[in-house]
N, C-alpha and C positions, 0 to 999 in steps of 0.2 A: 423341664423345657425352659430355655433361656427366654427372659421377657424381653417384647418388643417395645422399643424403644420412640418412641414420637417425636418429629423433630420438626420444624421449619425453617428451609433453606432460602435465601435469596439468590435468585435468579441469577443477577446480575455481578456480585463479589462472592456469593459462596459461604457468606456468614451465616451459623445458624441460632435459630432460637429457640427457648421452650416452650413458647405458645405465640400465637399469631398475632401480627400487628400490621396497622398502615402501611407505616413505613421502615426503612432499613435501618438502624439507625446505625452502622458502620458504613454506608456510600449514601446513603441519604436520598432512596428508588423507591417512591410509592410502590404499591401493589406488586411487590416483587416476592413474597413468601411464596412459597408451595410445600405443602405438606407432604413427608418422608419419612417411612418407618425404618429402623434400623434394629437390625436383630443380631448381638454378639455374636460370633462363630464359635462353634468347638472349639476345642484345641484339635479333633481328629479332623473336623473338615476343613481347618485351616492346614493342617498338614497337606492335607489332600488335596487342596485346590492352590497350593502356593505356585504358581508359574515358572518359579527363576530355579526351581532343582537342576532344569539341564543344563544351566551355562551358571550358576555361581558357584559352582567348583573350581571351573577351568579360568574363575576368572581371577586374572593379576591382578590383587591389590596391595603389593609392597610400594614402599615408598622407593620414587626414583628421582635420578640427580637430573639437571635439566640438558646435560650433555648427553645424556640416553636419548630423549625426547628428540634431540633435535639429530641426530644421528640415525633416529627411524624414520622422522621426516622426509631424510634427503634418500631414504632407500626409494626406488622407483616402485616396488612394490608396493609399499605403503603410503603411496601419495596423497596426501590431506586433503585437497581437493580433486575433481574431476566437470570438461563438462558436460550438460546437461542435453547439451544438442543443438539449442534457442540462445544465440549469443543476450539476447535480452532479456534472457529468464537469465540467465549467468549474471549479467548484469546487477540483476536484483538482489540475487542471492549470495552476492558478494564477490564475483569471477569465480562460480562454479559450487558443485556441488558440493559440498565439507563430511566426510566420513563422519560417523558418529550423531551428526546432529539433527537434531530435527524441527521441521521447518509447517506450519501452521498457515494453511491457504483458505482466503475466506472472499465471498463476494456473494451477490445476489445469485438466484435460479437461474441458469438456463445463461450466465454471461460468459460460461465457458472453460472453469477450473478442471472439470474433469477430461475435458477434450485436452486441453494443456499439457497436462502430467501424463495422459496417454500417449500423447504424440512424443514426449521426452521418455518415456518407460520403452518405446517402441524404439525411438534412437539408441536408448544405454543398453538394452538387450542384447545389442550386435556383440556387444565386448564386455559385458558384465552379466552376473546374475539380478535379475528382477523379478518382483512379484507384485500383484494388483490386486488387493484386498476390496469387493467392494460387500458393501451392506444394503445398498438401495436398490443395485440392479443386478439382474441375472448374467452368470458367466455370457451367455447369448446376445442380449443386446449390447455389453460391451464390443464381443466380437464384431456384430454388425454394426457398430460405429465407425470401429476401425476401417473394415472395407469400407463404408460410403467415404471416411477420408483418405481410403488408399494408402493406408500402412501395411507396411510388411513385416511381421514380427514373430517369428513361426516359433522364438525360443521366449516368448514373454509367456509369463507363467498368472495365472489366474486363479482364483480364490473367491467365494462367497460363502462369508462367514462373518459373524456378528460377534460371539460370543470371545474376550481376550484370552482367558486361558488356554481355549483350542487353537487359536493364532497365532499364540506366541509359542507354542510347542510346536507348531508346524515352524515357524520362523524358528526357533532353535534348533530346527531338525533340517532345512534346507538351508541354512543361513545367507539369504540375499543378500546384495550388496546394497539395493535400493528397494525401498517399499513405498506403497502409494498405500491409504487406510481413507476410505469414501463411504461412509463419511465418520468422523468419531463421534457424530452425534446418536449416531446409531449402532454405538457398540456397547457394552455391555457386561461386567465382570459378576460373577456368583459371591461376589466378595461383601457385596451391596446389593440388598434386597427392593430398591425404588427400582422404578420404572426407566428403558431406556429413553436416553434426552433428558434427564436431570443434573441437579447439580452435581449430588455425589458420585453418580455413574461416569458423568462425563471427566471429571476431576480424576478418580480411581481411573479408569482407563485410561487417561492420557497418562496419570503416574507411570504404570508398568508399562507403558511402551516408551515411554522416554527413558525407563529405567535401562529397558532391553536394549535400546540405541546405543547409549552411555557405555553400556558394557562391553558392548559387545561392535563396535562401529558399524553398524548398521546406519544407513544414514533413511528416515521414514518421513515422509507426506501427510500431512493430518488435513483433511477436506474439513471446513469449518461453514454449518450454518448463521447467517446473518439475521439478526431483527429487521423489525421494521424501519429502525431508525440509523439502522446500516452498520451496526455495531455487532462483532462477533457474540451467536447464542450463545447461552454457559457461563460459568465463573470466570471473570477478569482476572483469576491466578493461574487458569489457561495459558493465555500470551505469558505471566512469568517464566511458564514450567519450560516451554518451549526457547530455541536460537534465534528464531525467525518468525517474524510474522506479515507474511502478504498479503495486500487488499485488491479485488479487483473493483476499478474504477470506471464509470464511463456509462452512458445510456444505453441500453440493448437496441432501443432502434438505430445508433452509431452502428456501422461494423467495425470502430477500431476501440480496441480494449488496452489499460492504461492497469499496471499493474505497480503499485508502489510498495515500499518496505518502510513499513510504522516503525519495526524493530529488526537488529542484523548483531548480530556477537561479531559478524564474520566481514562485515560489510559496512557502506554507509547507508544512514538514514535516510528515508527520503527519497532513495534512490527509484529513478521512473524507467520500467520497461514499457513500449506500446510496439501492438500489434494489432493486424487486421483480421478480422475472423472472413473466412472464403469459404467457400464451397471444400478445401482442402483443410480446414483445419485452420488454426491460428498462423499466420504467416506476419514475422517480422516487417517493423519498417524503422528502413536505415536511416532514416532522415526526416526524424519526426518533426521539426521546426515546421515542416511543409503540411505536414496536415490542421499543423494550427495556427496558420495563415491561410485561409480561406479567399485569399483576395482576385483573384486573377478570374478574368473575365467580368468581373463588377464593379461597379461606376463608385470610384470617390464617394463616399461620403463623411459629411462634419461626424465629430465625435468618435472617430475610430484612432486608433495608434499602436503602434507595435514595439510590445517593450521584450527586453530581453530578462529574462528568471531564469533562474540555476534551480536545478533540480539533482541531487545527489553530487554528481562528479562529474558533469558535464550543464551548460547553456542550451537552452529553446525559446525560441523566437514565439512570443504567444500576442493574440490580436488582442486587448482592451474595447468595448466597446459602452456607451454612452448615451442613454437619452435624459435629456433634460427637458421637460413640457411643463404646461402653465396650470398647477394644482386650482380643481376644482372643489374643493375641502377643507376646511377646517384644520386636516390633520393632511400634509402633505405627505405621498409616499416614500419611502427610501426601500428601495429591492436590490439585493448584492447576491450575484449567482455567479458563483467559484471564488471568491473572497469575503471575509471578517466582516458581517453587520455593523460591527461596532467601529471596525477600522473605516470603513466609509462616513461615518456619523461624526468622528473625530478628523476628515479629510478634509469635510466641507465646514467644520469649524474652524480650521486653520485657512481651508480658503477666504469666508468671512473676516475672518479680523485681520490678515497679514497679506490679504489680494484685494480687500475692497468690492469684491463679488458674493452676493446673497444669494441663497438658494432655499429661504424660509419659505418660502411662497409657488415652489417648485417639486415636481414629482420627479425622483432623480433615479434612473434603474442602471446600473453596471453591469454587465455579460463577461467572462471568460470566452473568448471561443474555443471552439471543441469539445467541451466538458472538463476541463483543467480546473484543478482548483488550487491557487496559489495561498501561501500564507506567509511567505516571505515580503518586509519591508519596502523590496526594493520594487514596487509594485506600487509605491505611492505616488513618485511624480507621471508616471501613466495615467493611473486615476484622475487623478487632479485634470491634467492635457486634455481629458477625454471629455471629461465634463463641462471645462470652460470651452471646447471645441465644439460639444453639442448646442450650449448656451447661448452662443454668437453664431451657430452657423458657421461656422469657418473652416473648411477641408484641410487638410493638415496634410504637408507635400508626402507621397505615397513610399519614399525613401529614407523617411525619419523614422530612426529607431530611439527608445525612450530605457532608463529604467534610472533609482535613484530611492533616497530615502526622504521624507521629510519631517523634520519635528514639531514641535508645538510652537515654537518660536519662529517658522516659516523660513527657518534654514535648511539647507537640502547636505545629506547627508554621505559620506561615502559608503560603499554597500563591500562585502566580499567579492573575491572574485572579479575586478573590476575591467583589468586587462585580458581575460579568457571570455567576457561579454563582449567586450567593443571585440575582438577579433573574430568571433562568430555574429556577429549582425554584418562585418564588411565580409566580410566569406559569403552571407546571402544576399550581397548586392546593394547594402542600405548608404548610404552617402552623406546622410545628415544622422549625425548620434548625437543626443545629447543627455551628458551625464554629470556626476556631482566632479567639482572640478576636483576634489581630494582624490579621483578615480581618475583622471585627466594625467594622459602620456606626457612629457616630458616633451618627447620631439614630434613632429608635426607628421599625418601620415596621407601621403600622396592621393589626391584623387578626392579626399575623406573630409569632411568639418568638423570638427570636434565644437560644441559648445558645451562648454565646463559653466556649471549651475551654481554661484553659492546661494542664494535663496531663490525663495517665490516668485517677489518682486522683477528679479532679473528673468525668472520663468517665463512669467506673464508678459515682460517688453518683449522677447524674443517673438511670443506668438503674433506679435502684433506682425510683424518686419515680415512671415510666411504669406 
């Protein structure tokens, strides 16, 4: 009888040890071991249980020249991408689905991945073959989600099954075009004798189905459990194994959900889908600058401003907001909700020494509105407006749009993208822009004031003149 093997996995990278400790010492995660027996296979049950017998024969592994490649490309038949239904879920994934790859969806409970990928499995059915592997819920309640969101999908095909080897035989035996897997924390290979939701189970199963994509173009779904601390469950060689990886973003008591790409083989980083969850399902929204400007209907107030941030391959208009109050403490507070801790503690240093404005003595909180969380630079001369704007009391005209960088020397910065920002802030009406003059048009634009920033200094006289 082959001995069992004792191991301890960390949760978090997947490294393992041969006895248990504190901490990791390859990502450096307290309390992250969990103990894993591993038991060698046969040679006969590894025969037995190897998955890929029915498609590693049929499959082409010769070496090809790249004029082959690109000569199947442009066959209509084998179009490398396709889309998904949700110009915004397209968006993310790069302008559309990509044959072959696969794509790692992860967010909190209940904010809406599996309604997502249903309502897109329900769209690509009409003209492709699809299948919907789930592990957590019964073929039943799927169906009854579908009708309460009123999908019509009489040729999506359904599956509940846990176990990989019986799925991939089924998927080598009907071979989909699209696969949904919900969740792969809850899948399971005979290959690995731990428990499902481990490290090695979850590693192993995502191997062979990335393997069976790879080969076979299959393009699959992997529904990804979150920690608490909003980081995909499982080993961090997960997100490697995989093309893509999307986060859902956003408060569940919001109804609009903000879907970002960490990583894209296919696509740009960073790139933002948002949608509205309805009574029907996730429904697009075309014109998201508009939901994160909250302004209309509500009275001016100091310390607000609207700057403009690039998010993947497009500009949105997001609100900055600002309180500054008189610290009863010892230890004044600093609260930054949708931007860099550190980056605001470095803001108002630069404000002190290069604006002659303190905020030692001051409890200073910064808000995104919407739920946004920016980590781009150009984010700094907003901050900054918002602060000295709450500071003084000063309402800042409701048409000024802001964005800009600034450094440590209290010079403002040019940022990317600078003329595709200013023409999306005058496209939603804004009339006063001001940006770092290195970002600053050339010719004058009708209607428009441009004030072009070289530092701080020049910052702060401006607000005075508002």
């Amino acid at each position: 009888m082959a001995k069992v093997k004792v191991v301890f996995a960390c949760q978090a990278c997947g490294a393992q040890f041969p006895k248990w400790q504190g901490q990791c010492t390859d990502c450096g995660v307290w309390n992250s071991l969990v103990e894993e027996t591993q038991s060698p296979a046969s040679p006969t049950s590894s025969a037995r249980l190897t998955p890929f017998d029915g498609y590693a024969s049929g499959h082409d592994n010769r070496i090809k020249h790249m004029s082959e490649l690109v000569l199947a490309s442009a066959n209509p038949e084998k179009q490398l991408k396709f889309s998904s239904g949700l110009v915004e879920f397209d968006r993310v994934l790069g302008d559309g689905i990509v044959r072959g790859s696969v794509v790692l969806l992860g967010g909190d409970p209940g904010i809406g991945k599996s309604t997502l990928l249903l309502q897109s499995l329900c769209f690509l059915s009409q003209q492709r073959k699809t299948l919907y592997i789930s592990g957590e819920e019964s073929l039943e309640q799927i169906s009854a989600r579908a009708e309460r969101l009123q999908l019509q999908a009489p040729d999506l095909q359904l599956l509940a099954d846990t176990n990989v080897e019986r799925i991939i035989h089924v998927l080598d035996k009907e071979r989909p075009d699209v696969v949904v897997i919900d969740s792969i924390q809850t899948m399971y290979t005979e290959h690995v004798s731990s428990a499902p939701g481990g490290v090695s189970q979850v590693r192993e199963s995502a191997a062979q189905l990335v393997r069976f994509a790879k080969q076979t173009g299959t393009m699959i779904f992997l529904v990804g459990h979150v920690t608490k601390e909003g980081n995909l469950a499982g080993p961090r060689v997960l997100e490697h194994m995989v093309d893509t990886v999307l986060y859902f973003e956003g408060e569940q008591s919001s109804r609009f959900r903000l879907i970002r790409a960490v990583k894209n083989r296919f696509g740009t980083v960073n790139e933002l889908g948002v949608f509205a969850m309805t009574e029907q399902g996730l429904k697009e929204v075309t014109n998201p600058s508009a939901i994160f400007l909250s302004r209309e209907g509500a009275a001016p107030t100091a310390g607000s401003v609207v700057m403009v941030t690039w998010e993947g391959t497009r500009p949105l208009l997001v609100e900055v907001q600002a309180l500054v109050d008189q610290s009863h403490s010892d230890n004044p507070r600093r609260v930054a909700v949708g931007l860099d801790y550190n980056r605001l503690s470095m803001l108002l240093a630069v404000l002190h020494r290069h604006g002659g404005i303190a905020t030692y003595d001051q409890d200073v909180f910064i808000n995104i509105v919407g739920g946004l969380r920016i980590s781009e630079t150009a984010l700094d001369l907003a901050v900054l407006l918002a602060v000295v704007s709450s500071l003084r009391n000063k309402i800042l005209p409701a048409d000024l749009a802001v964005f800009g960088e600034v450094g440590l020397g209290g010079e403002v910065r040019p940022v990317a993208n600078g003329q595709e920002r200013l023409k999306d802030a005058i496209k939603h009406g804004f009339k006063h822009i001001m940006m770092p003059a290195g970002n600053a048009p050339k010719k004058a634009i009708e209607g428009v004031t441009i004030h072009a920033i070289k530092n701080l200094q020049q910052c702060l006289a401006l607000l005075r003149e508002f």
